[in-house]
N, C-alpha and C positions, 0 to 999 in steps of 0.2 A: 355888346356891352355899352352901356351908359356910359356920359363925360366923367358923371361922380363916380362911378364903379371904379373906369381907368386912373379917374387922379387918385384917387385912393389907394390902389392894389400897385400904380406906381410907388408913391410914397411910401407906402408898406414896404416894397423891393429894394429900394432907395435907405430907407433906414438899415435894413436887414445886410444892406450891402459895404455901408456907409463909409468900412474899416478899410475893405479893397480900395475904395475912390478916392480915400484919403492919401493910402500908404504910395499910391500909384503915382499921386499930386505931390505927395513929399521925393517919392526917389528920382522924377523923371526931371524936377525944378529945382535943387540943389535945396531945398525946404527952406525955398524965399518969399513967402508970406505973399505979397503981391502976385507971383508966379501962378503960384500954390492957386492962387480965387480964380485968374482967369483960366488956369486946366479945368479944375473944376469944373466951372460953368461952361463949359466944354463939354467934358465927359458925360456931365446930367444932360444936356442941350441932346446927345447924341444919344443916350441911353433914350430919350423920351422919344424921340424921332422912332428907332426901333422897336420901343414896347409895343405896340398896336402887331410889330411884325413877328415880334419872338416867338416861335414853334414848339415852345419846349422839347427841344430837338436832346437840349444837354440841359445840364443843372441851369438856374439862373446865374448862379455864381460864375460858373464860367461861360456864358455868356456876359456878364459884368465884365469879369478883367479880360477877354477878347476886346470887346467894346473901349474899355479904358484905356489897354493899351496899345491899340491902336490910333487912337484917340490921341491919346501922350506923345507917341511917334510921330505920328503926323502935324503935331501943334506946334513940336519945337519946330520942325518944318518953314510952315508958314502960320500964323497967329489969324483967323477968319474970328470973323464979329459974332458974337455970337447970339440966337434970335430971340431968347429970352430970356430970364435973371431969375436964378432959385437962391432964397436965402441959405446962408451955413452959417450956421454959430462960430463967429471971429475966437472967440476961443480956444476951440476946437483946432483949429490952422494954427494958432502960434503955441499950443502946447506941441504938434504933430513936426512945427518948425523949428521948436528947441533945438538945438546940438542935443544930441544922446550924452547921457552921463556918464557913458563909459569908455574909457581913450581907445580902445580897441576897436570896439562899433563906430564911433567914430571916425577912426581911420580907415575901416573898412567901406564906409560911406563915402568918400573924401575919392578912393580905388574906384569906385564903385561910378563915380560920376565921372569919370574918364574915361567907361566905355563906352562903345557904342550902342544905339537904341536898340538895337536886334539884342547882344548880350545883355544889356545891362535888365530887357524886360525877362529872358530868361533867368538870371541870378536871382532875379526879385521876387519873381515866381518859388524859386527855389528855396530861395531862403523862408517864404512865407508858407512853408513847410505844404506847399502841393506835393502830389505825387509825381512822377512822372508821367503816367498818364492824362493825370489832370494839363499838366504843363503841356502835352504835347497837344492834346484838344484845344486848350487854349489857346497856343500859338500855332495848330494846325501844320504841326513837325511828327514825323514818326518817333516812336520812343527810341529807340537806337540812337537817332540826329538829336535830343533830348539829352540822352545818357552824356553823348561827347561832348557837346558844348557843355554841359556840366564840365565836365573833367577840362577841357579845354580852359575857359575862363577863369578856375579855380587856379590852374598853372599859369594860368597870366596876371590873375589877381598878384599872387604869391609871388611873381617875378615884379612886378609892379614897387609893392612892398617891400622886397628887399634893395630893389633899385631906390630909392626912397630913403630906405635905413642906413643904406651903404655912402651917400652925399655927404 
Protein backbone atom coordinates (compact mmCIF):
# COMPACT_ATOMS: atom_id res chain seq x y z
CA UNK A 1 0.00 0.00 0.00
CA UNK A 2 1.13 3.43 -0.87
CA UNK A 3 2.05 6.46 1.84
CA UNK A 4 -1.31 8.12 0.32
CA UNK A 5 -3.39 5.05 0.16
CA UNK A 6 -2.48 4.59 4.20
CA UNK A 7 -2.92 8.16 5.15
CA UNK A 8 -6.10 8.23 3.64
CA UNK A 9 -7.79 4.69 4.54
CA UNK A 10 -6.19 6.00 8.09
CA UNK A 11 -8.11 9.18 8.06
CA UNK A 12 -11.02 7.38 6.75
CA UNK A 13 -10.79 4.83 10.06
CA UNK A 14 -10.08 7.96 12.16
CA UNK A 15 -13.21 9.92 11.19
CA UNK A 16 -15.39 6.60 11.21
CA UNK A 17 -14.10 6.20 14.61
CA UNK A 18 -13.82 9.52 15.95
CA UNK A 19 -17.01 9.16 18.59
CA UNK A 20 -15.08 6.03 20.47
CA UNK A 21 -11.69 8.34 20.76
CA UNK A 22 -13.54 11.09 21.96
CA UNK A 23 -15.99 9.33 24.53
CA UNK A 24 -12.69 7.34 25.62
CA UNK A 25 -10.74 11.15 26.01
CA UNK A 26 -13.84 12.40 27.89
CA UNK A 27 -14.35 9.49 30.50
CA UNK A 28 -10.70 8.44 31.29
CA UNK A 29 -9.78 12.63 31.80
CA UNK A 30 -12.68 13.98 34.05
CA UNK A 31 -13.57 15.93 30.50
CA UNK A 32 -10.83 18.47 31.04
CA UNK A 33 -10.32 19.96 27.91
CA UNK A 34 -6.44 20.17 28.11
CA UNK A 35 -6.51 16.29 29.38
CA UNK A 36 -8.86 15.50 26.87
CA UNK A 37 -5.94 16.98 23.58
CA UNK A 38 -2.99 15.26 25.05
CA UNK A 39 -5.07 11.58 25.26
CA UNK A 40 -5.96 12.13 22.16
CA UNK A 41 -2.84 12.68 20.63
CA UNK A 42 -2.12 9.65 22.27
CA UNK A 43 -4.58 7.51 21.13
CA UNK A 44 -4.23 8.52 17.31
CA UNK A 45 -0.11 8.46 17.82
CA UNK A 46 -0.97 4.77 18.77
CA UNK A 47 -3.58 3.91 16.47
CA UNK A 48 -1.23 5.00 13.52
CA UNK A 49 1.79 3.17 14.88
CA UNK A 50 -0.73 0.02 14.57
CA UNK A 51 -2.63 0.55 11.18
CA UNK A 52 0.17 -0.79 9.02
CA UNK A 53 -0.10 -3.90 11.65
CA UNK A 54 -3.93 -4.39 11.98
CA UNK A 55 -5.17 -7.98 10.58
CA UNK A 56 -8.52 -7.38 10.46
CA UNK A 57 -8.53 -10.12 12.92
CA UNK A 58 -11.88 -8.24 14.70
CA UNK A 59 -14.01 -5.21 13.46
CA UNK A 60 -11.98 -2.06 13.40
CA UNK A 61 -14.03 -0.73 15.96
CA UNK A 62 -12.89 -2.92 18.28
CA UNK A 63 -9.72 -2.80 17.60
CA UNK A 64 -10.05 1.21 18.23
CA UNK A 65 -11.41 1.05 21.79
CA UNK A 66 -8.70 -2.04 22.59
CA UNK A 67 -6.15 0.45 21.35
CA UNK A 68 -7.86 3.51 23.22
CA UNK A 69 -8.27 1.96 25.95
CA UNK A 70 -5.38 0.78 26.71
CA UNK A 71 -4.06 3.67 25.62
CA UNK A 72 -6.11 5.82 28.40
CA UNK A 73 -4.91 3.31 30.96
CA UNK A 74 -1.73 3.58 30.44
CA UNK A 75 -1.42 7.53 30.03
CA UNK A 76 -2.92 8.37 33.23
CA UNK A 77 0.02 6.05 34.16
CA UNK A 78 2.79 7.72 32.89
CA UNK A 79 2.18 10.78 30.25
CA UNK A 80 5.14 9.94 27.17
CA UNK A 81 5.73 12.64 24.52
CA UNK A 82 4.01 12.07 22.08
CA UNK A 83 5.79 11.67 18.30
CA UNK A 84 3.53 13.61 16.26
CA UNK A 85 0.48 16.22 16.40
CA UNK A 86 -3.08 15.44 14.52
CA UNK A 87 -5.29 18.34 14.45
CA UNK A 88 -8.96 17.88 16.22
CA UNK A 89 -11.42 20.52 16.00
CA UNK A 90 -11.11 22.45 19.50
CA UNK A 91 -14.87 22.43 19.30
CA UNK A 92 -15.43 19.18 19.30
CA UNK A 93 -13.46 18.60 22.99
CA UNK A 94 -15.23 21.47 24.71
CA UNK A 95 -18.70 20.63 23.46
CA UNK A 96 -17.71 16.57 24.53
CA UNK A 97 -16.18 18.64 27.79
CA UNK A 98 -19.41 20.22 28.74
CA UNK A 99 -20.99 18.90 32.05
CA UNK A 100 -23.99 16.70 30.74
CA UNK A 101 -27.26 18.41 31.05
CA UNK A 102 -28.67 16.05 33.03
CA UNK A 103 -28.12 15.81 37.17
CA UNK A 104 -28.35 12.23 36.98
CA UNK A 105 -25.70 11.62 34.05
CA UNK A 106 -24.02 13.82 35.75
CA UNK A 107 -23.66 12.14 38.83
CA UNK A 108 -23.28 9.09 37.30
CA UNK A 109 -19.90 10.56 35.68
CA UNK A 110 -18.75 12.16 38.83
CA UNK A 111 -19.17 7.64 40.31
CA UNK A 112 -17.86 6.82 37.48
CA UNK A 113 -14.47 8.65 37.81
CA UNK A 114 -13.70 7.23 41.09
CA UNK A 115 -13.25 3.90 39.65
CA UNK A 116 -10.56 2.33 38.74
CA UNK A 117 -9.23 2.06 35.12
CA UNK A 118 -9.98 -1.76 34.71
CA UNK A 119 -13.89 -0.87 35.74
CA UNK A 120 -14.35 2.27 34.82
CA UNK A 121 -13.08 1.10 30.85
CA UNK A 122 -15.54 -1.88 31.35
CA UNK A 123 -18.63 0.49 32.47
CA UNK A 124 -17.92 2.78 29.61
CA UNK A 125 -17.81 -0.02 27.25
CA UNK A 126 -21.07 -0.93 28.71
CA UNK A 127 -22.84 1.98 28.83
CA UNK A 128 -21.73 2.74 25.15
CA UNK A 129 -24.33 0.01 24.58
CA UNK A 130 -21.49 -2.88 23.40
CA UNK A 131 -22.49 -6.25 23.75
CA UNK A 132 -21.00 -8.29 25.86
CA UNK A 133 -19.18 -10.01 23.50
CA UNK A 134 -17.96 -7.07 21.93
CA UNK A 135 -16.83 -5.95 25.45
CA UNK A 136 -15.11 -9.00 26.31
CA UNK A 137 -13.01 -8.92 22.75
CA UNK A 138 -12.32 -5.76 23.47
CA UNK A 139 -10.88 -6.07 26.71
CA UNK A 140 -9.87 -9.56 25.98
CA UNK A 141 -12.01 -11.06 29.29
CA UNK A 142 -14.38 -14.16 28.90
CA UNK A 143 -18.05 -13.04 28.63
CA UNK A 144 -18.89 -14.79 32.03
CA UNK A 145 -15.82 -12.20 33.84
CA UNK A 146 -17.76 -9.56 31.48
CA UNK A 147 -21.37 -10.53 32.85
CA UNK A 148 -19.82 -10.01 36.76
CA UNK A 149 -17.98 -7.12 36.62
CA UNK A 150 -21.15 -5.73 35.05
CA UNK A 151 -23.09 -6.58 37.88
CA UNK A 152 -20.19 -6.03 40.27
CA UNK A 153 -19.56 -2.21 39.41
CA UNK A 154 -23.22 -1.61 38.97
CA UNK A 155 -23.62 -2.65 42.93
CA UNK A 156 -20.71 -0.51 43.65
CA UNK A 157 -21.83 2.36 41.57
CA UNK A 158 -25.12 2.12 43.46
CA UNK A 159 -23.44 1.83 47.01
CA UNK A 160 -21.15 4.61 45.87
CA UNK A 161 -24.41 6.81 45.33
CA UNK A 162 -26.08 6.27 48.16
CA UNK A 163 -23.08 6.75 50.29
CA UNK A 164 -23.04 10.09 48.67
CA UNK A 165 -26.87 10.70 49.17
CA UNK A 166 -26.85 9.57 52.70
CA UNK A 167 -23.69 12.60 53.91
Amino acid sequence: MKRNEKDSEFDKMLKENMGIILSICATFTGRKTDKMKDLYQDIVCRLWEGWGKFRNDSKVSTWVYRVALNTAISHKRHTAAAPAFVRIDDTLLEQIAEPPPNEFVDQLYRLIERLDEKDKAIIYLYLDNLSIQAISETLELSPNTVKHEIHRIKIKLKEMNDHENNR
